[in-house]
Each structure stands twice: as C-alpha cells, then as structure tokens.
C-alpha positions in Angstrom: 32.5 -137.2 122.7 30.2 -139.7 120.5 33.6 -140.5 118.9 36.2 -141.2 121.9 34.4 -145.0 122.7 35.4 -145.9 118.7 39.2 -144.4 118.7 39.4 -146.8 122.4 38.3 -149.7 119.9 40.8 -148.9 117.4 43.4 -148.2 119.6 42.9 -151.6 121.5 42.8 -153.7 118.0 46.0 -152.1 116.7 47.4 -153.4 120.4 45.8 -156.5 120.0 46.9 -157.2 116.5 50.3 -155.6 117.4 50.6 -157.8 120.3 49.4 -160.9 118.5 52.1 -160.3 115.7 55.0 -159.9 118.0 54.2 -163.7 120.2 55.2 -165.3 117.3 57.3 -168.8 117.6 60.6 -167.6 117.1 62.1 -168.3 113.5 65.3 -170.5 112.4 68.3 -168.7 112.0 71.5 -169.3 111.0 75.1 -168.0 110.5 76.9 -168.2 107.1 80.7 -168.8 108.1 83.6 -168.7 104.8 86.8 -171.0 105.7 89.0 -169.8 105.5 87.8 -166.5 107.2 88.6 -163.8 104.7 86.6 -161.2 102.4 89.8 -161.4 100.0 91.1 -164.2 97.8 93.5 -164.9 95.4 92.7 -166.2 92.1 92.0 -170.3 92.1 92.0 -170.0 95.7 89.7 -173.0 97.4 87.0 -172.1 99.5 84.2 -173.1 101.7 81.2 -171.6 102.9 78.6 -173.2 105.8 75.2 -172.5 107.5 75.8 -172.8 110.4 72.0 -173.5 111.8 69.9 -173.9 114.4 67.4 -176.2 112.9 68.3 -178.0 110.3 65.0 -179.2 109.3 64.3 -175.4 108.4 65.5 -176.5 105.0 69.0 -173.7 104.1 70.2 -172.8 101.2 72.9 -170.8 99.8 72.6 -167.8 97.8 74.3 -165.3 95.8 74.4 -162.5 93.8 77.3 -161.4 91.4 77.6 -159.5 88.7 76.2 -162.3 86.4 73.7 -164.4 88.3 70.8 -163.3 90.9 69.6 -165.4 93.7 71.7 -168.3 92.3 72.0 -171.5 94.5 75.1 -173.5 95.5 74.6 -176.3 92.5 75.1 -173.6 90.1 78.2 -172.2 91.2 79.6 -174.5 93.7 79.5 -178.5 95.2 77.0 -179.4 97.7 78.7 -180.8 101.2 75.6 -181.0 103.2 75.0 -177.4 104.5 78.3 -176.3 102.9 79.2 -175.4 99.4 82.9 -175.7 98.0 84.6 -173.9 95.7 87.6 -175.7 94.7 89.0 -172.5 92.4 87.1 -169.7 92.9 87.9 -166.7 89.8 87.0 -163.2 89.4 83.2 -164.0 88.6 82.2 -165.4 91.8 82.6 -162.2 93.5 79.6 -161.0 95.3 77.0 -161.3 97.8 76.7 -164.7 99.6 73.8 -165.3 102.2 71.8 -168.4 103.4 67.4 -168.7 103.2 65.6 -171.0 104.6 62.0 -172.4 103.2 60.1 -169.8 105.6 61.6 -166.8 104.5 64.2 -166.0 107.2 67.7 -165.7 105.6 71.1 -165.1 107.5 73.9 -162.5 107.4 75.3 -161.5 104.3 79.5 -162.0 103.4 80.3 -159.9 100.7 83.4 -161.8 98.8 86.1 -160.6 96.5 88.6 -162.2 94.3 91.3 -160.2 93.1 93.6 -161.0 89.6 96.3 -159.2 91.6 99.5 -160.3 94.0 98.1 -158.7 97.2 95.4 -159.1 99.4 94.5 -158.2 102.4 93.1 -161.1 105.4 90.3 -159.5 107.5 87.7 -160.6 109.6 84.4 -161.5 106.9 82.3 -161.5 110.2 81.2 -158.7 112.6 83.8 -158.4 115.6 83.1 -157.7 118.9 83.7 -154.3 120.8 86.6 -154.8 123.0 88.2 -158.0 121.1 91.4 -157.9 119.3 91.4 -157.8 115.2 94.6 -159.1 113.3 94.8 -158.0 109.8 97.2 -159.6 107.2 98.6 -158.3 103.9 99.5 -161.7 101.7 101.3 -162.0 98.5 100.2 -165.2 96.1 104.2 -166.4 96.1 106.3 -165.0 98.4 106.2 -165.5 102.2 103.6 -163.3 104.0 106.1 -161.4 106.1 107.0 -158.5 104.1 106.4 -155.2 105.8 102.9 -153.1 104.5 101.5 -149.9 105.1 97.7 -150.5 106.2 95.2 -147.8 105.7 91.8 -147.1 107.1 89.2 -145.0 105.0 92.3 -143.8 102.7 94.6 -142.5 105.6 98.1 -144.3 106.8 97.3 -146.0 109.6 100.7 -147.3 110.2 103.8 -149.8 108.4 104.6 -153.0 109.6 107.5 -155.0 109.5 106.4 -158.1 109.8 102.9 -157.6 107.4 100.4 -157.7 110.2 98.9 -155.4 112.1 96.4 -156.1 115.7 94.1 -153.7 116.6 93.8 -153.8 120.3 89.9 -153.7 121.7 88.3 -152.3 118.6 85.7 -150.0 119.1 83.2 -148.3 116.9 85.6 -145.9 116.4 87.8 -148.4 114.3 84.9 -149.7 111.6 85.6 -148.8 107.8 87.4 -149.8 105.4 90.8 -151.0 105.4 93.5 -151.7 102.7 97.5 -152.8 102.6 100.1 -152.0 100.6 103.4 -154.0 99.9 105.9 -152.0 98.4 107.0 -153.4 94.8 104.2 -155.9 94.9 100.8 -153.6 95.0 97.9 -152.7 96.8 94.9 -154.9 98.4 91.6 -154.2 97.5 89.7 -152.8 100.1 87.3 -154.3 103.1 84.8 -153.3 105.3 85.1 -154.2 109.0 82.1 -154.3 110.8 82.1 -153.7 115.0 79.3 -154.5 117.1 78.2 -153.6 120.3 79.4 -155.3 123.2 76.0 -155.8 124.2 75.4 -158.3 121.9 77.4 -160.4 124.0 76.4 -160.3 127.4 74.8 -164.4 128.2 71.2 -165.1 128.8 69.9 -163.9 132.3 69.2 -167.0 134.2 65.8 -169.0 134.5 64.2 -167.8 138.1 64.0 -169.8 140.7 61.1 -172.0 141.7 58.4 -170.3 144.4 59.3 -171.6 147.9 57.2 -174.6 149.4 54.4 -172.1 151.1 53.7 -170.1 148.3 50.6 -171.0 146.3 50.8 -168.2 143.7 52.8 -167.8 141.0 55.6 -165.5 140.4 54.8 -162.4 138.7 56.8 -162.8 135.9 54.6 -165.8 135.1 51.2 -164.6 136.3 52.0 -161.5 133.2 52.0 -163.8 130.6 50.8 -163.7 127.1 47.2 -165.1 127.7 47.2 -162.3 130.4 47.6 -159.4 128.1 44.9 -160.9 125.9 42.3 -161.7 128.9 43.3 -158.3 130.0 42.7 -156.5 126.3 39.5 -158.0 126.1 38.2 -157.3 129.8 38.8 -153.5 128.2 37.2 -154.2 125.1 34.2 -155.4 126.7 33.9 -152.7 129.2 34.3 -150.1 126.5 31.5 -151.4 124.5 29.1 -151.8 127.3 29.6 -148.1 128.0 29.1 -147.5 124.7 25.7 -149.6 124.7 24.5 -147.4 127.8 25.1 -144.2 126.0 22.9 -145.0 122.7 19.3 -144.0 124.2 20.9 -140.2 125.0 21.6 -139.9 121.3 18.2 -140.6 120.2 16.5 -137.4 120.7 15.3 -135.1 123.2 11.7 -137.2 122.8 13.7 -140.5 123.5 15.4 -138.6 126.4 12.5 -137.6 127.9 10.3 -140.6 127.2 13.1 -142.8 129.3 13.2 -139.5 132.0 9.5 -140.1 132.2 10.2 -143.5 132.7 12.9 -143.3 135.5 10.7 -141.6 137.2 7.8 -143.7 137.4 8.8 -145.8 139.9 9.9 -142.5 142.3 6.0 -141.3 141.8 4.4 -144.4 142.9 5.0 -144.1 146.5 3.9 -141.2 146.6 1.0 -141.8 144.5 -1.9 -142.5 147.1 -0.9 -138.6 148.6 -1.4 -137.1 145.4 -4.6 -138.7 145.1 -6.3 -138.1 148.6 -4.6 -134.4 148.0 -6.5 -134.1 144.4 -9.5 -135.1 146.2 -9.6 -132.9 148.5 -9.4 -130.2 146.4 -12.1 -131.3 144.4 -14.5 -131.3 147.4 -13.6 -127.3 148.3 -14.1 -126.8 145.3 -17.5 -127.9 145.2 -18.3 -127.0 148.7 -17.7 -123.0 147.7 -20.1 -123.4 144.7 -22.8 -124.8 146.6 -22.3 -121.7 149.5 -22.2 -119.1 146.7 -25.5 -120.1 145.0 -27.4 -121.4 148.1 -29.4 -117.4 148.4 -32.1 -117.5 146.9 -34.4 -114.6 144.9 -37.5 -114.8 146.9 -35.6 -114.4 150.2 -33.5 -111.4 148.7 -36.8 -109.9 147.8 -38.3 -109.8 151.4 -35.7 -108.1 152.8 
C-alpha cells in the first residue's frame, strides 16, 4: 500500500512528460516532386527534382544515396535551381535514393530512381496514389514511338497486353500495390517499380474552424476550455493532491509508539471536557475511602475490654 502513492507519481510524470512531448510546434515539411514524374529513365535523360515546402526558411536540401556516394548533396551530383536540382543527363550512377532534410532534422518522402542502359522503360507514378484514383502506366522505347503494344505484369504475373502501350488502372485499391513491369516484344523488358497506394483517408479536407459562441454566452466552448494549459493545470491539481495524501500518511509508518503517542494526542482534546467529572468523581472516591478507615479503627481496646 506504502507503494501505490509513488507508482500515481510515476504514472502522472510519464503523462506529463508524454503530454509535453506531443504539444510540440509542428515541424516543416516538404514534398520531393521528379519532373518529369517517373521512377524510370533512359540513359542521358534530363531531369528535375524540387522541394516542394512549406517553409522555406526551414533551410532544404537534397539528398541521396547510390551505390557510390552517401548522404551526397545536390552540388555534388546535380545544379542548384533554388529548391530544385537538375540533372541535365542523368547515367546509370545516379540511381538511388533521393530525399529532401531540412536544418532541424525533419526530412521528406523518399523517390527511389532508376536509370536503365536498355531500350525500354516503364512510366509510373514515383509518388503515392490515392485509393480510388486512376493510374496510367506507359511502356516507352528510347527511339521509336511509344505506341507499340506491351504486356504489363504485376508481381511477375501477366496482367494483360495492350495495343496501344498503356494501360489505366481504374480506382486503384490496396489490392493493386506491387510491383509492375512491361514488355515490348522485340525491344525488351522494363525494369521493375513499386507502386505505392494510400488510404483514401488521407484525403478527406480539414474539418472546419467552429463557430463563434452566440452573443449571450459568456463561457467558452468546450473544445477551447480543454486546452493544453488545462491538461497541465489538471495533472498538477493530481499531483498535488496525491502528495498531500502521501504527507498525511507518514506519521502511521513511524511506529506503533508514534501511533500511539499522536492517538494519545487526538484524544486530549475529547478528555478535557470531561475532565472536571473525572476529577470531582476521583475525589469522591478518595473521601469513602477514608471515611471506611476511620469507622473501622474508631473501637477502641479499653471499651472492648469492659464488655
């Protein structure tokens, strides 16, 4: 039992802390975009990627990893453009991971880019999609026209051939993420890509602000009377209560002479009314006492001896 008041103390820290952690100012983000929008390209190909940010005082910079280079920035590999980075042929070596970071930590999503030495590539979305949209996939040759029928395939199996070298995927679901890959008879195969679908959740707008208390009202709404510095006044109302109870409890583990020296106490003030009975009652039986003594010796030996 002794115990219980210390694991409330822990408990309401770890919320505390927890709670402190989480009401944070909400960090920059941004959204690495690759014009134009493909995972695949040809050999010499141009390309461009972007932060796209929210703040741009939050200081982005493009990364990437490849097979040769770690955490390399745009100047290394690339021409600055402001928050773009060009690359006006890109070759087999800059394959890789690409990503945006900012100066506080936070970094973006990541596009994973692949240049193939071959005649055939395949165009899909490098972003996530959205459950429920439509996804158009393309299967390219370098130099002839881009309307040759293909055979796509998701995770190795024939999805279905195309006359025309596209294919649409009508309101993707979860269902349709993997990878995918074309084929061009006489030409070659595409490398293969990984489509990403996302919930449709993701996409549902911002509920809307409430609406201002009517003219009679003097209290807040709810929603603003449960605010942060609520939680914390609220925690700490806790805190202090728990430790006061805790305060009260220290004189019972003491001892059983503590225990009974503050018993004795307590009940010093319920004896003193009744302390001018107990007096007049010890009195009294002081002077019966004294009365029988005198009556039991008053006979005397000379009177005993007449009789």
């Amino acid at each position: 039992m002794g115990k219980a008041p210390h694991l409330w103390l822990l408990l309401l820290m770890f919320l505390f802390c927890h709670t402190t952690n989480q009401v944070t100012i909400n960090s920059p983000t941004a959204r690495l975009t690759v014009s134009p929008s493909s995972s695949q390209f040809f050999k010499y190909d141009f390309v461009s990627l972007s932060c796209e940010e929210d703040d741009s005082s939050a200081g982005w910079t493009l990364r990437r990893n490849t097979s040769t280079h770690t955490r390399a920035e745009c100047e290394e590999w690339g021409k600055p453009a402001g928050s773009s980075c060009n690359i006006s042929a890109i070759i087999s070596l800059d394959s890789g991971v690409y990503w945006c970071e900012s100066r506080e930590g936070p970094i973006s999503n990541m596009v994973n880019l692949t240049v193939t030495g071959g005649s055939v590539i395949l165009q899909s979305p490098v972003l996530p999609v959205m459950e429920g949209d439509d996804v158009t996939l393309l299967c390219k040759t370098k130099t002839t026209p881009s309307n040759l029928p293909a055979a796509f395939y998701k995770d190795g199996s024939l999805i279905r051939k195309q006359p025309t070298g596209h294919m649409t995927i009508q309101h993707v679901s979860r269902s349709d993420e993997g990878l995918y890959k074309c084929d061009i008879s006489g030409h070659g195969e595409s490398n293969s890509s990984w489509i990403t679908v996302t919930g449709s959740s993701t996409s549902l707008p911002l509920p809307p602000p409430l609406p201002p208390p009517p003219p009679h009202q003097s209290s807040p709404p709810l929603s603003v009377m449960v605010s942060v510095p609520s939680i914390f006044g609220l925690l700490l109302l806790v805190l202090v209560v728990l430790v006061k109870r805790r305060v009260q409890r220290k004189p019972e583990d003491r001892g059983p002479a503590a225990a009974a020296t503050s018993s004795s106490v307590r009940r010093t003030s319920a004896d003193g009314r009744d302390g001018s009975i107990r007096r007049r009652d010890v009195s009294l039986e002081t002077t019966v006492i004294y009365s029988s003594l005198k009556l039991t010796h008053t006979p005397s030996p000379q009177l005993r001896f007449r009789k």
